[in-house]
N, C-alpha and C positions, 0 to 999 in steps of 0.2 A: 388311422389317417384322419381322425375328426379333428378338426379345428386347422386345418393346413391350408386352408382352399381350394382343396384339389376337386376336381371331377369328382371323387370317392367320395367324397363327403354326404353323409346324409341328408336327407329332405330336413332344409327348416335351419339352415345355415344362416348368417345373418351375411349380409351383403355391405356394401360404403355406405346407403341410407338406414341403414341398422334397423331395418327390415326383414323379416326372415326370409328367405327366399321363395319359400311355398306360398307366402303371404301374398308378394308381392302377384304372384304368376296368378293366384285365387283373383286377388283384385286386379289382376289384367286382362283375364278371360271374362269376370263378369262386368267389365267396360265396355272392351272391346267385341265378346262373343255376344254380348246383353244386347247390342247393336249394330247386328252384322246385317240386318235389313233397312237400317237407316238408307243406307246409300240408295240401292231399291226403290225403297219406296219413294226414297226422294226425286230420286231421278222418274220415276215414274209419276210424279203428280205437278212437275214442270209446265208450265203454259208451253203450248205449242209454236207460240210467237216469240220470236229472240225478240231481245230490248236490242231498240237501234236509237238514233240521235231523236228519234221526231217520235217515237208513240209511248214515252213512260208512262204518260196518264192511262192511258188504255190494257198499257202491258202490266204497271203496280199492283195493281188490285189482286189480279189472280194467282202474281206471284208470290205476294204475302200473303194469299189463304193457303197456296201448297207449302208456303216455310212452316206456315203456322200447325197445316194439319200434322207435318211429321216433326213437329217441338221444335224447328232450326230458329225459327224468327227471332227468339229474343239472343239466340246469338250472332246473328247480319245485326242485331237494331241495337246493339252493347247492352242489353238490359243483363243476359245472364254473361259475364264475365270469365274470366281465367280465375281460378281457385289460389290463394296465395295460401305459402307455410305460415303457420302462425306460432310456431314453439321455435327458437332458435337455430333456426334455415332445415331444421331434420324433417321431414314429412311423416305423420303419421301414415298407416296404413288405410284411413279414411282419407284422407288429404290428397295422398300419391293415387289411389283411385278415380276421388274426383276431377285431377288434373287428367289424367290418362282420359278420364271420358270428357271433358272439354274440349283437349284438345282434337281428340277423335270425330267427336261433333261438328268443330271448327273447321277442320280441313272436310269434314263432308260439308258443310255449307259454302267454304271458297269454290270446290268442287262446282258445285250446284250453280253458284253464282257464275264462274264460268260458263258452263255449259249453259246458263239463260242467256246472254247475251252475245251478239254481234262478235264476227273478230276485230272489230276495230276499236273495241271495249278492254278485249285482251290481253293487249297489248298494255293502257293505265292501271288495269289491275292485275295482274300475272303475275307481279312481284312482292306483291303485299302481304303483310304477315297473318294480318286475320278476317274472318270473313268481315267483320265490323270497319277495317279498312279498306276494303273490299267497295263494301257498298257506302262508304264516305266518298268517296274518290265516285261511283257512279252516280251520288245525288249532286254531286260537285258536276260532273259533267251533264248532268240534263236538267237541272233545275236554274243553274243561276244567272242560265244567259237565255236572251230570246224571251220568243212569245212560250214556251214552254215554261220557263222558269216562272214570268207573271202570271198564265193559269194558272202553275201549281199554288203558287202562295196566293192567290184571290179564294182557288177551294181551302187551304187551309184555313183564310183567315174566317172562309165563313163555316167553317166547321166549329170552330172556339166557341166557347161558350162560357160564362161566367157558374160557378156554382155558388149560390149565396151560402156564405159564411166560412166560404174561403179564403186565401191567400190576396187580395187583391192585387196587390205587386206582384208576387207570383206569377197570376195570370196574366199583368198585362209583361212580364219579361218572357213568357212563354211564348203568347203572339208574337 
């Protein structure tokens, strides 16, 4: 019965991403089971404070040391990204694991983002595809109107700093 694709078939069949199948299930346990306390902990290191329209300033800070403490941050802030195929759309078995743990990551962070803020929050982001949209959409609404929006960008702007012998232009397109 080998090569038919039946149920009968032995461990280590290859599947449509020409993957052996025991591969794929190896690199999905240790994605998925490698971070079966993400959710956990994340949920557990949550500020107590939902974000509502008037206290971003107050509620950001602690919210991005609990992203931070359980590794989500740099995927709400786009820094760590979705994993693209790189060989001719086939995913390697490194590849197809990386993506399975991004994306596993990514829905614990919308998760997350959810659950910090207000229901009236949930409603602009509930539909969003990744946590990185997620929190564009919430700096979108509390930053860029009001007296909230001019605090934040007055602390930003004095947070800048030049480092000598950098980028000049850089810097000043960053402020």
């Amino acid at each position: 019965m080998s090569g038919t694709g039946s149920p009968a078939d032995p461990p280590g069949r290859s599947d449509q991403t020409g993957i052996t199948t025991s591969s794929r299930a190896g690199a999905l346990s240790e994605s998925v089971f490698g971070l079966h306390n993400l959710l956990r902990n994340a949920t557990a290191a949550l500020p107590e404070v939902k974000l509502n329209r008037k206290n971003f300033l107050t509620w950001f800070p602690e919210f991005r040391l609990a992203l931070q403490t359980v590794k989500l941050w740099d995927i709400v802030n786009g820094n760590e990204t979705k994993p693209t195929v790189q060989l001719n759309g086939r995913p390697t078995e490194s590849e197809l694991a990386a993506i399975e743990t991004w994306e596993y990551k990514n829905g614990v962070a919308q998760l997350v983002l959810m659950r910090s803020v207000e229901d009236d929050f949930k409603v602009d982001i509930g539909e969003l595809g990744t946590a990185k949209a997620c929190w564009d959409k919430i700096l979108d609404l509390t930053q860029s109107k009001g007296a909230m929006g001019v605090v934040y960008w007055i602390c930003q702007l004095a947070k800048a700093s030049y480092v000598e012998g950098s980028d000049l232009q850089a810097h000043f397109t960053t402020m």
